[in-house]
C-alpha positions in Angstrom: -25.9 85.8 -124.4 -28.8 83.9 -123.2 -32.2 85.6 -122.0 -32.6 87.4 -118.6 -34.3 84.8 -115.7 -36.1 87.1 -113.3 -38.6 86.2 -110.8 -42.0 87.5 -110.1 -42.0 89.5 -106.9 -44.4 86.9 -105.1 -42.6 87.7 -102.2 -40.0 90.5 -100.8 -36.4 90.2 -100.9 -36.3 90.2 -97.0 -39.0 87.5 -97.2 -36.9 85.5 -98.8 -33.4 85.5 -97.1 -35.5 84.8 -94.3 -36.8 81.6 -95.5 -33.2 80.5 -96.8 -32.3 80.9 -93.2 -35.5 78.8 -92.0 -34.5 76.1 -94.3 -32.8 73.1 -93.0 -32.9 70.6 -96.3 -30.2 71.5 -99.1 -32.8 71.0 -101.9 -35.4 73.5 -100.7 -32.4 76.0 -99.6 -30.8 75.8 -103.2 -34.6 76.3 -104.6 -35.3 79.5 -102.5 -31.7 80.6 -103.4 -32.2 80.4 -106.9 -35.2 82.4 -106.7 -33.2 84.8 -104.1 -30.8 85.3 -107.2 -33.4 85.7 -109.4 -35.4 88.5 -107.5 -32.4 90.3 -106.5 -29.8 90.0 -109.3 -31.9 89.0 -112.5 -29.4 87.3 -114.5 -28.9 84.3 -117.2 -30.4 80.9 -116.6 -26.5 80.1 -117.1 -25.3 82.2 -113.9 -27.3 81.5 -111.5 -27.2 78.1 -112.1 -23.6 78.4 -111.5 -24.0 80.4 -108.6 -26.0 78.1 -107.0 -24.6 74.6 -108.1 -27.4 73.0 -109.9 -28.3 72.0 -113.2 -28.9 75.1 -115.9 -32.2 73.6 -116.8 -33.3 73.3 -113.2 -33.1 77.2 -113.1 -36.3 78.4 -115.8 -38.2 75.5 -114.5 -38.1 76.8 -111.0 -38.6 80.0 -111.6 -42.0 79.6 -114.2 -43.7 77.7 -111.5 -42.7 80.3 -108.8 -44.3 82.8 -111.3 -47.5 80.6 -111.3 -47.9 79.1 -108.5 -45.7 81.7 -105.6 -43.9 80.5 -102.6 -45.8 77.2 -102.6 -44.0 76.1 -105.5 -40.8 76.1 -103.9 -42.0 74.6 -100.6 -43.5 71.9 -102.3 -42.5 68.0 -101.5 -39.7 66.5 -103.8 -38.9 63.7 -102.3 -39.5 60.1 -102.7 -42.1 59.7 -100.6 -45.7 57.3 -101.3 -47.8 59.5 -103.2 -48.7 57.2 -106.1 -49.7 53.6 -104.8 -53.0 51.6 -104.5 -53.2 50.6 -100.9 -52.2 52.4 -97.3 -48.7 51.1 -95.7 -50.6 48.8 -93.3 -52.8 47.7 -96.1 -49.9 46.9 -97.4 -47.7 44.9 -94.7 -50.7 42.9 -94.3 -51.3 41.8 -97.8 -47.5 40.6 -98.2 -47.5 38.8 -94.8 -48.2 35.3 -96.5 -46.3 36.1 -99.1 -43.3 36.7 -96.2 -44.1 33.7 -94.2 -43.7 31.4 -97.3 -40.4 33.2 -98.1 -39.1 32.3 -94.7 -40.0 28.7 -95.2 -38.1 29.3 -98.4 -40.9 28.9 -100.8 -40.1 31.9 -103.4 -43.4 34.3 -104.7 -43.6 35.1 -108.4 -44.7 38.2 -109.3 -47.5 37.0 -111.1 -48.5 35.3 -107.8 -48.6 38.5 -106.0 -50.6 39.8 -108.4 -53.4 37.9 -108.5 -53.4 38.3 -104.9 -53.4 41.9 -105.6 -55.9 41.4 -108.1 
């Protein structure tokens, strides 16, 4: 039998099933159920995973950083959105517009072009 997963008490049951009724998005619903299952009925990293349809590893790793960091772990963005890039959209659209204009004319851009460019 595998160890216990129990959450810290961050926040209050109630507190909780609230939020999993707030929660539109399938990914941050599943993330406040597991931790609804964990506060309520502490049980194997096994069993609530099954319980809640997702990966048995995804369960301890949800949990510690809701013991560290509280509600804002579970709220955070996990999505694919820019959070790691060197220029703003716009700075962006406006960099590649040559780049565009030549494709149209059906002039191909290497990478290493666009680079230097970038560079």
């Amino acid at each position: 039998m595998g160890r216990v997963t129990s959450a810290a008490p961050h926040l209050s049951a109630e507190a909780i099933a609230r939020r999993l009724k707030q929660t539109a998005g399938t990914r941050e619903h599943r993330r406040w159920l597991i931790i609804w299952n964990a506060l309520v009925n502490p049980s194997t990293a096994r069993e609530i995973a099954k319980h809640t349809g997702v990966a048995e590893n995804t369960v301890p790793d949800l949990v510690s950083r809701y013991r560290r960091f509280g509600a804002q772990a579970v709220e955070a963005p996990r999505s694919s959105k820019r959070r790691r890039c060197y220029v703003s959209k716009e700075e962006e659209v406006i960099f590649l517009s040559p780049f565009l204009e030549k494709a149209k004319s059906g002039v191909i851009a290497t990478a290493a072009e666009i680079r230097r460019g970038l560079e």
